[in-house]
VODRENMI-702753 format. One record per atom (N, C-alpha, C, CB): residue number from 0; x, y, z; atom name. Coordinates in Angstrom, 1 decimal, m for minus. Glycine has a CB too. Layout:
N
   seq       xx       yy       zz   atom
   NUM        X        Y        Z     CA
...
//
This chain:
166
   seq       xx       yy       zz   atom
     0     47.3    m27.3      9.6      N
     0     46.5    m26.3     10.2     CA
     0     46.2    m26.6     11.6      C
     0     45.1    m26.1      9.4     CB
     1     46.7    m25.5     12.6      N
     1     46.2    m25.7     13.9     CA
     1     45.5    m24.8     14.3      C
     1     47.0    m25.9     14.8     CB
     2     44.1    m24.9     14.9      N
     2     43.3    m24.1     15.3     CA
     2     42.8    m24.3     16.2      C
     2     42.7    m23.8     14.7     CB
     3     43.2    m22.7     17.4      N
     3     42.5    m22.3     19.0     CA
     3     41.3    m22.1     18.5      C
     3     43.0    m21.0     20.0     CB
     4     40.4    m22.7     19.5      N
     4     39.0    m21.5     19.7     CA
     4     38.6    m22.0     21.3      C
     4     37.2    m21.8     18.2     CB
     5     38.3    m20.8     21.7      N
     5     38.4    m21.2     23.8     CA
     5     36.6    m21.5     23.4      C
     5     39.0    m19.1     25.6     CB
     6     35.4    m21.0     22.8      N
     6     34.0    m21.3     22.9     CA
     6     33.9    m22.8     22.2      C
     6     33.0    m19.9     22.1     CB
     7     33.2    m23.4     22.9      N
     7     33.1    m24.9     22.6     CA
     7     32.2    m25.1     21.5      C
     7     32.5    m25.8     23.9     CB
     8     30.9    m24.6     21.3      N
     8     30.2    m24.8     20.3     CA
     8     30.9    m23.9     19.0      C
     8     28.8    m24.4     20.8     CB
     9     31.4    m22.8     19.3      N
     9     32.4    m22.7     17.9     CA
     9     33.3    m24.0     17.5      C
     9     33.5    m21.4     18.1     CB
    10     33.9    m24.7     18.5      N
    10     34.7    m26.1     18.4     CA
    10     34.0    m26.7     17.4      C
    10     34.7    m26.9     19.8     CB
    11     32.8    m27.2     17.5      N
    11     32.2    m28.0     16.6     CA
    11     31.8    m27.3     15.6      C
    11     31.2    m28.6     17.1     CB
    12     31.4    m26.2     15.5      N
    12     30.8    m25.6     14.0     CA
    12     32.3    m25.4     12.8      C
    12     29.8    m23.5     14.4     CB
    13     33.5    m25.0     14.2      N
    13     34.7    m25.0     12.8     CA
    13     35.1    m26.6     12.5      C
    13     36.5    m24.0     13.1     CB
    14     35.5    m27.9     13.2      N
    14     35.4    m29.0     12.5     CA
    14     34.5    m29.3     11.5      C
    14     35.3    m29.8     13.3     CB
    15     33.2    m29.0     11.7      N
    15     32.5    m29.5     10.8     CA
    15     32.9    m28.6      9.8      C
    15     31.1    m29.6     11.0     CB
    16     33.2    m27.2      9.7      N
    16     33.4    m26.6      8.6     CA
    16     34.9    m26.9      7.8      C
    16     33.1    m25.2      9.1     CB
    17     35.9    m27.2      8.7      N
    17     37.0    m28.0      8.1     CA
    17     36.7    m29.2      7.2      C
    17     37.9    m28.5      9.2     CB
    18     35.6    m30.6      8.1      N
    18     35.6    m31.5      7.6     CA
    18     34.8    m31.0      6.0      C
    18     35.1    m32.5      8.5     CB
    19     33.8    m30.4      6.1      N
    19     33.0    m29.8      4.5     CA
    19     34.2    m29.6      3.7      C
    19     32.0    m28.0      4.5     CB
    20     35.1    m28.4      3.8      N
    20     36.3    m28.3      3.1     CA
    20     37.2    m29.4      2.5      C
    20     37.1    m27.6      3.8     CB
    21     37.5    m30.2      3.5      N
    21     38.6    m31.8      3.4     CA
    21     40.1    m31.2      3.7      C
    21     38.7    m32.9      1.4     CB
    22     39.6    m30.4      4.8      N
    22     41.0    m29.9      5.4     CA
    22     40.9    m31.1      7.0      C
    22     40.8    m27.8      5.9     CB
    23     41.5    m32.7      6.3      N
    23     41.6    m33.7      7.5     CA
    23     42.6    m33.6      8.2      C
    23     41.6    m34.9      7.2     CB
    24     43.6    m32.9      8.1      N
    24     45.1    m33.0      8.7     CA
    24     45.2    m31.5      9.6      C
    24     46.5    m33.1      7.3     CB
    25     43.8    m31.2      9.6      N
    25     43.6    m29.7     10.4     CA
    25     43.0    m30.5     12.0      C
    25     42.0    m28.3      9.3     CB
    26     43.7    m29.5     13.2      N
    26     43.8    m29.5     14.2     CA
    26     43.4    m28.8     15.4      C
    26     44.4    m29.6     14.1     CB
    27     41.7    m28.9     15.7      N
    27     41.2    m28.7     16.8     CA
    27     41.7    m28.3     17.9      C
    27     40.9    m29.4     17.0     CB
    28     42.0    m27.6     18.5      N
    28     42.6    m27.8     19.8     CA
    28     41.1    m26.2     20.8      C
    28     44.9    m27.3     19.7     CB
    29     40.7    m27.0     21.7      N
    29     39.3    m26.3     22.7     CA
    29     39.9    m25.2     23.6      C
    29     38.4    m27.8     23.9     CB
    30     41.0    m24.1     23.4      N
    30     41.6    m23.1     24.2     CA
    30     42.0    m21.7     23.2      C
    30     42.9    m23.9     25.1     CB
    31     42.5    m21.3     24.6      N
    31     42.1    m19.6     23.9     CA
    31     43.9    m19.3     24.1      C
    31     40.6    m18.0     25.2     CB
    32     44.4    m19.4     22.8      N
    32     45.9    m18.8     22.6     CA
    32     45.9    m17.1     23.4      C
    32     46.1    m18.6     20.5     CB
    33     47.2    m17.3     24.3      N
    33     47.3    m16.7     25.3     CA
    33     48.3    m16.4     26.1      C
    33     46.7    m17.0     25.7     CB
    34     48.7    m15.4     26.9      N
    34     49.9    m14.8     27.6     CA
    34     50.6    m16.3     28.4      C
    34     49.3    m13.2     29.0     CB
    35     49.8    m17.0     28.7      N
    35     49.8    m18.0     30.2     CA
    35     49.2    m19.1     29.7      C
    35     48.9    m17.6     31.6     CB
    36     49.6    m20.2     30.3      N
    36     49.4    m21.5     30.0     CA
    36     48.2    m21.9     31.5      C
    36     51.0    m22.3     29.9     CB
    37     47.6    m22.6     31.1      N
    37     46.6    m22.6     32.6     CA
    37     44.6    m22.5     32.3      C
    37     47.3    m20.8     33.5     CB
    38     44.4    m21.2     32.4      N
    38     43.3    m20.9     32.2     CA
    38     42.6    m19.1     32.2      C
    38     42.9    m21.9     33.1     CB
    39     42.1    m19.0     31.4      N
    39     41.4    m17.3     31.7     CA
    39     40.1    m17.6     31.6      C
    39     41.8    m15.9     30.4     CB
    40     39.7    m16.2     32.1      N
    40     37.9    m15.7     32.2     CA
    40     37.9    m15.3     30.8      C
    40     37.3    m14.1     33.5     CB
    41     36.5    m15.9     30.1      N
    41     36.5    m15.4     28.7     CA
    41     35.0    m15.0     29.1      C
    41     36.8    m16.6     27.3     CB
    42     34.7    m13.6     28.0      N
    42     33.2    m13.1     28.2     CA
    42     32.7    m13.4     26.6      C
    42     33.0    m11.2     28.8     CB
    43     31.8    m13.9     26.8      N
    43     31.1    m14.5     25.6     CA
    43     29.5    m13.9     25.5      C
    43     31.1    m16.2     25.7     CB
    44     28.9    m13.8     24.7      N
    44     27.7    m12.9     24.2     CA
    44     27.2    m14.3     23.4      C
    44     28.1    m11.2     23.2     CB
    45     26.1    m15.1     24.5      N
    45     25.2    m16.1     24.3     CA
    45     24.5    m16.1     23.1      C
    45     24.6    m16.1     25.1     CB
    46     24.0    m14.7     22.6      N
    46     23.6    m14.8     21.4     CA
    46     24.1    m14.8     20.2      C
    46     23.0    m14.1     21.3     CB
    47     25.8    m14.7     19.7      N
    47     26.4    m14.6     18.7     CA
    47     27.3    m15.5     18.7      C
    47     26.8    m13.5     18.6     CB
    48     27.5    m16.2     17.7      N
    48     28.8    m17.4     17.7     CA
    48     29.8    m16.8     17.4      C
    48     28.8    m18.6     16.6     CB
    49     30.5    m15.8     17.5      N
    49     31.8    m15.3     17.3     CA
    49     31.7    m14.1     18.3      C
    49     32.0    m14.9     15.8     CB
    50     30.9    m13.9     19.0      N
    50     31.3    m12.8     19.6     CA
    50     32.1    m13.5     21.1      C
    50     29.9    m11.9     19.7     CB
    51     33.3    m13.5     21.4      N
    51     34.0    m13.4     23.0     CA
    51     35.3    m13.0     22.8      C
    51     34.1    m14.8     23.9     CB
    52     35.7    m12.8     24.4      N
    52     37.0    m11.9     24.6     CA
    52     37.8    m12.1     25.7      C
    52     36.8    m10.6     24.5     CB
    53     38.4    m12.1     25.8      N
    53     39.3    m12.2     27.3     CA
    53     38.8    m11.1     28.1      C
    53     41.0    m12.0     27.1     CB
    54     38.2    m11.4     29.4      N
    54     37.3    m10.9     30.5     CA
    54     38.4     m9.5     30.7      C
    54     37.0    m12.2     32.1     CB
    55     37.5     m8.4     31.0      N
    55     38.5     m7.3     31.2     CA
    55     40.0     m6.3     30.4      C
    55     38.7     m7.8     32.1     CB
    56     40.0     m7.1     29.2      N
    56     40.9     m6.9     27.8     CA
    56     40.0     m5.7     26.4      C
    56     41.0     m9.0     26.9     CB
    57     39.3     m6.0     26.6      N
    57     38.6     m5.3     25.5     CA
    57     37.2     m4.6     26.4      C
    57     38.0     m6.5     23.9     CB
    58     37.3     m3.6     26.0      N
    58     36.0     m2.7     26.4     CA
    58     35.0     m3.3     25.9      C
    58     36.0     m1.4     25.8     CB
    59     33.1     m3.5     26.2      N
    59     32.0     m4.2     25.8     CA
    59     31.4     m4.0     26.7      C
    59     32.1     m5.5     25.4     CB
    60     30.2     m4.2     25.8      N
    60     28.9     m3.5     26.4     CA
    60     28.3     m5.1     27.3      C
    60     27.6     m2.8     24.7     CB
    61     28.6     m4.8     28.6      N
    61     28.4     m5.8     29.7     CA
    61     27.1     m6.5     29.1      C
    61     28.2     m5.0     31.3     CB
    62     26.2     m5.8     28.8      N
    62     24.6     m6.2     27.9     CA
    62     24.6     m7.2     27.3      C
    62     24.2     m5.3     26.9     CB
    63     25.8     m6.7     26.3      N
    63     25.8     m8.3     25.5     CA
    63     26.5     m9.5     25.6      C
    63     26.2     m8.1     24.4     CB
    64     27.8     m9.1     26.1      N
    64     28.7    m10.3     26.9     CA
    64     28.2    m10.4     29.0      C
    64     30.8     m9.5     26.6     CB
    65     26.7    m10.9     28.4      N
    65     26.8    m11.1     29.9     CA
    65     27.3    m12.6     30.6      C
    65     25.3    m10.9     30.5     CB
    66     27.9    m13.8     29.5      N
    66     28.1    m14.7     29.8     CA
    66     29.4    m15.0     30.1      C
    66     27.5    m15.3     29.2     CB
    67     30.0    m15.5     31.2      N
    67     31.8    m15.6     31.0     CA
    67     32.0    m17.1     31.7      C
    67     32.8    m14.1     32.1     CB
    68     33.0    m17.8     31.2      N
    68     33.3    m18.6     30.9     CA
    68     35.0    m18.9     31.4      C
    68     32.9    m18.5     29.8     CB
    69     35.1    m20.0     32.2      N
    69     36.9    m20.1     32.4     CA
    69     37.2    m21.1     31.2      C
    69     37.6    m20.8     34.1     CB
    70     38.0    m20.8     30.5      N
    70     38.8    m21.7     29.6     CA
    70     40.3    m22.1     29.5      C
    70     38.5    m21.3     28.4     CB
    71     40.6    m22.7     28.6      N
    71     41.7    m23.5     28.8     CA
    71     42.3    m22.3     28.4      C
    71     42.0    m24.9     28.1     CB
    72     43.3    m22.0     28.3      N
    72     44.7    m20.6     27.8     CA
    72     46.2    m22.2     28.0      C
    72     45.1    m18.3     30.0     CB
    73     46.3    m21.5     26.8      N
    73     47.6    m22.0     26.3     CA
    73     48.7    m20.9     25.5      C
    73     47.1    m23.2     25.2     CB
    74     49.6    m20.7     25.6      N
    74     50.6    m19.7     25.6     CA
    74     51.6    m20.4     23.9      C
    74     51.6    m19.6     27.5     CB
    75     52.2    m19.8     22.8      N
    75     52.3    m20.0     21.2     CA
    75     53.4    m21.2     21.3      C
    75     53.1    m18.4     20.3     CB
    76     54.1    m20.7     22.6      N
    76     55.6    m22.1     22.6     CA
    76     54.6    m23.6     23.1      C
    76     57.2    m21.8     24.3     CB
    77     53.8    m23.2     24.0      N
    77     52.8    m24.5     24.6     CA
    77     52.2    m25.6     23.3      C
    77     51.2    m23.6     25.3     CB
    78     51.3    m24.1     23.0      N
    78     50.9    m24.9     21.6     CA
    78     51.8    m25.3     20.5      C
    78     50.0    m24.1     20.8     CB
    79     52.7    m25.1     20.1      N
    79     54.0    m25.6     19.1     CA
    79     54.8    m26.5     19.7      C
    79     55.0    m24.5     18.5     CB
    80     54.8    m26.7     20.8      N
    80     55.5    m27.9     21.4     CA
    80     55.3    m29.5     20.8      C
    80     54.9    m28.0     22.8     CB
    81     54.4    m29.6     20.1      N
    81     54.6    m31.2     19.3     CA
    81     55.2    m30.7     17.9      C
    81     52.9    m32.3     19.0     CB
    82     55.4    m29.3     17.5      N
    82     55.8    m29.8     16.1     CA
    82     57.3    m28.3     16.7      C
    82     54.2    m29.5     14.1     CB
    83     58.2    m29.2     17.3      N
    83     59.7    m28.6     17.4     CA
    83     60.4    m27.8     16.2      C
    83     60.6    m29.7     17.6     CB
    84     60.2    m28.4     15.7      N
    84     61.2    m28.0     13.6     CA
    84     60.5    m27.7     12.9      C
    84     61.7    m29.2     12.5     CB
    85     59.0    m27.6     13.1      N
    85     58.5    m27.1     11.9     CA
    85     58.6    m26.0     11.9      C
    85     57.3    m27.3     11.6     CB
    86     58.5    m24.9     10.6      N
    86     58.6    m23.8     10.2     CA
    86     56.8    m23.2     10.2      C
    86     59.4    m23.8      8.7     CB
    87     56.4    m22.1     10.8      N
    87     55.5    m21.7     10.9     CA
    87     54.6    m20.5      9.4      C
    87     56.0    m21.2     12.2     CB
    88     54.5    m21.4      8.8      N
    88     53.7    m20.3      7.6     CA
    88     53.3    m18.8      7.6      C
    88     52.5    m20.9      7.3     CB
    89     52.1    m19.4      8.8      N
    89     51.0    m18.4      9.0     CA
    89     50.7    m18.6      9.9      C
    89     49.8    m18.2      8.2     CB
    90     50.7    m17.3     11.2      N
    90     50.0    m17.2     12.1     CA
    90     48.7    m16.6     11.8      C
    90     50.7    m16.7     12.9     CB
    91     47.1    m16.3     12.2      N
    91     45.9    m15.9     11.8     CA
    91     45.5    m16.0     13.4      C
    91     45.1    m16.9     10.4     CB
    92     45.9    m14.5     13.6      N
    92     45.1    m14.3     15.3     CA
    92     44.2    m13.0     15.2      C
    92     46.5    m14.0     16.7     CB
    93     42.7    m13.5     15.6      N
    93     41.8    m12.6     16.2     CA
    93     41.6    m13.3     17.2      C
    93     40.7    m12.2     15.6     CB
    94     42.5    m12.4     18.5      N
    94     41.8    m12.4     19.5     CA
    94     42.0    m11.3     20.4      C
    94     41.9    m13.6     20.0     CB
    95     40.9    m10.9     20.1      N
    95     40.4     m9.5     20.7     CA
    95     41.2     m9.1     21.9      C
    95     39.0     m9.6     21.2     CB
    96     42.4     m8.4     21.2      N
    96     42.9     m8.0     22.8     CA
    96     44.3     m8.4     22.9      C
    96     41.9     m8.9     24.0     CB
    97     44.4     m9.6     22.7      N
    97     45.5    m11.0     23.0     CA
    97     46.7    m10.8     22.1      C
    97     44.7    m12.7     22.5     CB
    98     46.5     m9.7     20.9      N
    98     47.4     m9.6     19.7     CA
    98     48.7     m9.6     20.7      C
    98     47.2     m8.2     18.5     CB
    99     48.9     m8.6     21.5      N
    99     49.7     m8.0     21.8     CA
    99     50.8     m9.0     22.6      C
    99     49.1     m6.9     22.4     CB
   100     50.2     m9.6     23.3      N
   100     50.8    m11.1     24.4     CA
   100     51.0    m12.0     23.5      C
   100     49.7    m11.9     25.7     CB
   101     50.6    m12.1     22.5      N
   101     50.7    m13.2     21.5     CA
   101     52.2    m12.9     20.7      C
   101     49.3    m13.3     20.5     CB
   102     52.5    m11.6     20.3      N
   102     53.2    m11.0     20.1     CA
   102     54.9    m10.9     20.5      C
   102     52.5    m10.2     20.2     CB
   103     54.7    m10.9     22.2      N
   103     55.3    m10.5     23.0     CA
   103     56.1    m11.9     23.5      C
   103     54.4     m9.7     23.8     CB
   104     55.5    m12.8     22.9      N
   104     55.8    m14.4     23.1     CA
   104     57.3    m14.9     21.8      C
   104     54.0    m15.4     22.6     CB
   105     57.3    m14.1     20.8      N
   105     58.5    m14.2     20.1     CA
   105     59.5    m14.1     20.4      C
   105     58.6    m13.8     19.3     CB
   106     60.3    m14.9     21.1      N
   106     61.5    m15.0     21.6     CA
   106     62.6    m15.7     20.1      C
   106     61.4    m15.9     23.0     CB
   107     63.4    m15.7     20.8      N
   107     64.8    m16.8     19.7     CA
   107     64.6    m17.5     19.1      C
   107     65.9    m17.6     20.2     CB
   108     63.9    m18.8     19.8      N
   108     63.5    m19.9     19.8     CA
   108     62.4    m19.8     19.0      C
   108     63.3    m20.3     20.9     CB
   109     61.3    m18.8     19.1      N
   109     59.8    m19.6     18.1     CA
   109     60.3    m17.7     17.2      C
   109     57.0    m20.0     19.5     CB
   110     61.2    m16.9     16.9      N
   110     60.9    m15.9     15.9     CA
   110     61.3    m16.4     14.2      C
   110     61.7    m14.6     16.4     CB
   111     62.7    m17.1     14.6      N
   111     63.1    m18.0     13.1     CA
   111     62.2    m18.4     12.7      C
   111     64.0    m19.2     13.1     CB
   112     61.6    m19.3     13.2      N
   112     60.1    m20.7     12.7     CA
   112     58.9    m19.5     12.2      C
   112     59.2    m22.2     14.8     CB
   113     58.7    m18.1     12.5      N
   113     57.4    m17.6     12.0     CA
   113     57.9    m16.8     10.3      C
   113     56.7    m16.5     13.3     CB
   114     57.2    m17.3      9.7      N
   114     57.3    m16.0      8.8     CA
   114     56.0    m15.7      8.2      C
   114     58.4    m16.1      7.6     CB
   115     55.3    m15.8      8.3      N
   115     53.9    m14.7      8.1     CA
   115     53.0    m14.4      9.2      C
   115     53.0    m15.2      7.0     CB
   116     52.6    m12.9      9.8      N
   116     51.3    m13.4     10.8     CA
   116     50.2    m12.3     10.0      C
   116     51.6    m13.1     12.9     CB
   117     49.5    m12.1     10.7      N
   117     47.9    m11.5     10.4     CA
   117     47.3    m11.2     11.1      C
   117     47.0    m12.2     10.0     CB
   118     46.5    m10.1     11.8      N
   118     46.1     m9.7     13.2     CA
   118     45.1     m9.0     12.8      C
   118     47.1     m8.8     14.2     CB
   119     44.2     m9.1     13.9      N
   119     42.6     m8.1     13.8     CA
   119     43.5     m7.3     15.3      C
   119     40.4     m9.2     14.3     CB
   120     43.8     m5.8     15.2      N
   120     44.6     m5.4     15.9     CA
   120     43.2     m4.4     16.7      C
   120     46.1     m4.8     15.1     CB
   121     43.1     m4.7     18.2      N
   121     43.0     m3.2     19.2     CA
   121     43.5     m2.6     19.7      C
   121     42.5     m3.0     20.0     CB
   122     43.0     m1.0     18.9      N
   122     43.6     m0.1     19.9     CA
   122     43.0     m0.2     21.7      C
   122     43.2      1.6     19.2     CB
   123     43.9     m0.8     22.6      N
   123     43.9     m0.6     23.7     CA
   123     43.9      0.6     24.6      C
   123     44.6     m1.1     23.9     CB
   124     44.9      1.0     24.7      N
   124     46.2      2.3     25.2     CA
   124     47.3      2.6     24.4      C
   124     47.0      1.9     26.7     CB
   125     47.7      3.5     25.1      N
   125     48.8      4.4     24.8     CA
   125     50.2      3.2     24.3      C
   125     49.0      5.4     26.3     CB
   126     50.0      2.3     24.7      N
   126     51.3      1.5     25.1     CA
   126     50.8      0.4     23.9      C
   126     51.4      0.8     27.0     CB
   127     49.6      0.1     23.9      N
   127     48.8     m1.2     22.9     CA
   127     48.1     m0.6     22.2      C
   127     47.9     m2.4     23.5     CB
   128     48.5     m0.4     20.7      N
   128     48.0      0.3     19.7     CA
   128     48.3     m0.2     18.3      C
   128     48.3      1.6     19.9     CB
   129     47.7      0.1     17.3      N
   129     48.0     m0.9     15.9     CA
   129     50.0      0.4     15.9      C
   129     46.0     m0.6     13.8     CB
   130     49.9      1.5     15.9      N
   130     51.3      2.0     15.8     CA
   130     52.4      1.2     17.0      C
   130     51.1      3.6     15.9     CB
   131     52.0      1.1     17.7      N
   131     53.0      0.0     18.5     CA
   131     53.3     m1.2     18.1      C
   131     52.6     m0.4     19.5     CB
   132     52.1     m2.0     17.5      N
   132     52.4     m3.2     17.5     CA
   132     53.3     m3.1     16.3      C
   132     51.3     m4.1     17.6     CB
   133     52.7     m2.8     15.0      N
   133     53.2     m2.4     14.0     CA
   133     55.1     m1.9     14.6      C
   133     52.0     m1.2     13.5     CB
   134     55.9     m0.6     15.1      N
   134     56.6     m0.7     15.5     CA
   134     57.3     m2.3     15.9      C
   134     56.2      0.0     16.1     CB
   135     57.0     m2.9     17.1      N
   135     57.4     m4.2     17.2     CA
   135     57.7     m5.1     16.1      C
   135     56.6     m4.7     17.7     CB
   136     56.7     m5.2     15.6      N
   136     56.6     m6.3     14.3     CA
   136     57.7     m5.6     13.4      C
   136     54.9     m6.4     13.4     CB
   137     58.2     m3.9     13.6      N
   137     59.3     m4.1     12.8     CA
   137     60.6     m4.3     12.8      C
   137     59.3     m3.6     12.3     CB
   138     60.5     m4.2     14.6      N
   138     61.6     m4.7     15.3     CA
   138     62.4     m5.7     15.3      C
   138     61.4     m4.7     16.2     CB
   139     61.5     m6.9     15.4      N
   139     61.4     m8.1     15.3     CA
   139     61.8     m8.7     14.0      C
   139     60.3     m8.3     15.6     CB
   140     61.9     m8.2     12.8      N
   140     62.4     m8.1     11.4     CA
   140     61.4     m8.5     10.3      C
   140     63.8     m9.0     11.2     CB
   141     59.8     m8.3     10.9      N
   141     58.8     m8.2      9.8     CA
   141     58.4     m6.9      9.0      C
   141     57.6     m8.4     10.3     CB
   142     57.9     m7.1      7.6      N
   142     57.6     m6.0      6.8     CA
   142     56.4     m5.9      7.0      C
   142     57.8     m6.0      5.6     CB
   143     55.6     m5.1      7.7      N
   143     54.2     m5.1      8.1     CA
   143     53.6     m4.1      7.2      C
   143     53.9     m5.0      9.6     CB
   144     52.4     m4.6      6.7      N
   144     51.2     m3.5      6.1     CA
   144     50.2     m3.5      6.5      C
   144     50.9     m3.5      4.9     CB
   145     49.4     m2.5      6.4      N
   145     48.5     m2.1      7.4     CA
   145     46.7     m2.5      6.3      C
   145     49.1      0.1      8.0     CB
   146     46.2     m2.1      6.5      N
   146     44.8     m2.5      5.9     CA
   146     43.8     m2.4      7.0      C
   146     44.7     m3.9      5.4     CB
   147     42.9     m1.2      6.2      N
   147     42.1     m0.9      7.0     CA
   147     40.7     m1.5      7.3      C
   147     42.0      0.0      6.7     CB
   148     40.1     m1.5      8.5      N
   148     39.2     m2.0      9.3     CA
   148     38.0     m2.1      8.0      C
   148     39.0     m0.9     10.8     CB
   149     37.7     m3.1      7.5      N
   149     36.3     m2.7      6.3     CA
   149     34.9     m2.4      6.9      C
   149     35.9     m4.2      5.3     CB
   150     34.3     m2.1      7.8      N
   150     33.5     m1.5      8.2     CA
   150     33.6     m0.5      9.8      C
   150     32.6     m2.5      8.0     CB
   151     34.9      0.2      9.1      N
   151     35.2      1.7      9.7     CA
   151     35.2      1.6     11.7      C
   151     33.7      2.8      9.0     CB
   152     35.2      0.4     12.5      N
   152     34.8      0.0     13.3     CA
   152     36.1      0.7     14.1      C
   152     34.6     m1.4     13.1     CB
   153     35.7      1.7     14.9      N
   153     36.6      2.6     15.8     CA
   153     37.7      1.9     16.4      C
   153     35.9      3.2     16.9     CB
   154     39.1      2.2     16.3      N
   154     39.9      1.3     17.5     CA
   154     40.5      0.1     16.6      C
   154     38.7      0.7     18.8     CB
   155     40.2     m0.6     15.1      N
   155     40.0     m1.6     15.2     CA
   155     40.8     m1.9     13.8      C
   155     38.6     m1.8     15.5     CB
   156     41.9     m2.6     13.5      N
   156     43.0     m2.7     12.2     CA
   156     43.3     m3.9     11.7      C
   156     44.4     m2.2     12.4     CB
   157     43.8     m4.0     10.9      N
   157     44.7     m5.2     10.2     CA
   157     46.0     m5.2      9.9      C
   157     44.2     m5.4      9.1     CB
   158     46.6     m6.0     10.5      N
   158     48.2     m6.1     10.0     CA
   158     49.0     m7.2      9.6      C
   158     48.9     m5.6     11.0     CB
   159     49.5     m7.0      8.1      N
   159     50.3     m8.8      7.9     CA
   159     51.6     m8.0      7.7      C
   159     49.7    m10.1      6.2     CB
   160     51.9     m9.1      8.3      N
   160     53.6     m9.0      8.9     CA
   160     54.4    m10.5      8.0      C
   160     53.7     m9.3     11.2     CB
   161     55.1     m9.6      7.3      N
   161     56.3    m11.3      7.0     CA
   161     57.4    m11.2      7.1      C
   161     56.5    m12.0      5.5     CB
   162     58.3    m12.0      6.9      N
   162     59.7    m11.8      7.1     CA
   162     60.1    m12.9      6.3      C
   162     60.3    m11.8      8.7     CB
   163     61.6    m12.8      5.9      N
   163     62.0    m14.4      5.6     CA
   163     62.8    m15.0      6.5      C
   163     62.7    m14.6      4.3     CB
   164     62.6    m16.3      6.1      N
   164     63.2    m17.0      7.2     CA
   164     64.5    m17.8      6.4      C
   164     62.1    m18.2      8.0     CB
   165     65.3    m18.4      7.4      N
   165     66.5    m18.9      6.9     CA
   165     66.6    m20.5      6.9      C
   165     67.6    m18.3      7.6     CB
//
């Protein structure tokens, strides 16, 4: 198990919640899976432990994300760089916004190694939409199904995508 999270105090609340489980061979890593390797503006809403997003990516009520934050961004080949050969199970990406660049990162090289992903999908635009991405993903040679948003949340989907691998 490898797991991004770019908010630091989520850092610690999911270790501890790994170590409760005895998921020891699970893997921390303090950045926000992303288009670019480097760093982004993340807006975070001080009062909620799950609530942030990539600064200017998702629409929000300035009110509540008044807090923003530069974090680490690391890009899917960045992060899979220590495990070359492994075969990729499951990808599990919510991040608000990011589906799409995260997406767009499946080249030759890392599309063999994936065969399952999972997305909290936003509708963006015209161009970034759960019917686009969906499209892609079936481009790409996934069987994607769709599942809807469980509390009806405008804009806002689910999609698992598999494929087999060889």
């Amino acid at each position: 198990i490898l797991c991004f999270e770019p908010i630091p105090g989520n850092c610690q609340w999911l270790r501890e919640n790994l170590a409760a489980n005895h998921a020891g061979k699970a893997v921390v890593v303090e950045a926000a899976m992303a288009d670019r390797d480097g760093s982004i503006e993340f807006a975070v809403d001080p009062n909620s432990s799950v609530a942030g997003h990539r600064a200017g990516i998702v629409a929000a009520d300035p009110r509540a994300f008044s807090q923003t934050l530069r974090v680490k961004s690391v890009t899917l080949r960045s992060a899979l760089a220590n495990y070359p050969n492994s075969e990729i199970f499951l990808v599990k990406a919510d991040c608000e916004g990011g589906e799409y660049g995260l997406v767009d990162q499946l080249d030759s090289g890392l599309l063999p190694r994936v065969r399952h992903m999972t997305f909290e999908v936003h509708d963006l635009d015209r161009a970034r939409n759960v019917t686009a991405l969906k499209a892609k993903l079936q481009r790409l040679g996934f069987q994607v199904r769709y599942k809807p948003e469980l509390h009806n949340r405008f804009g806002l989907h689910h999609l698992l995508a598999s494929r087999q691998t060889s």
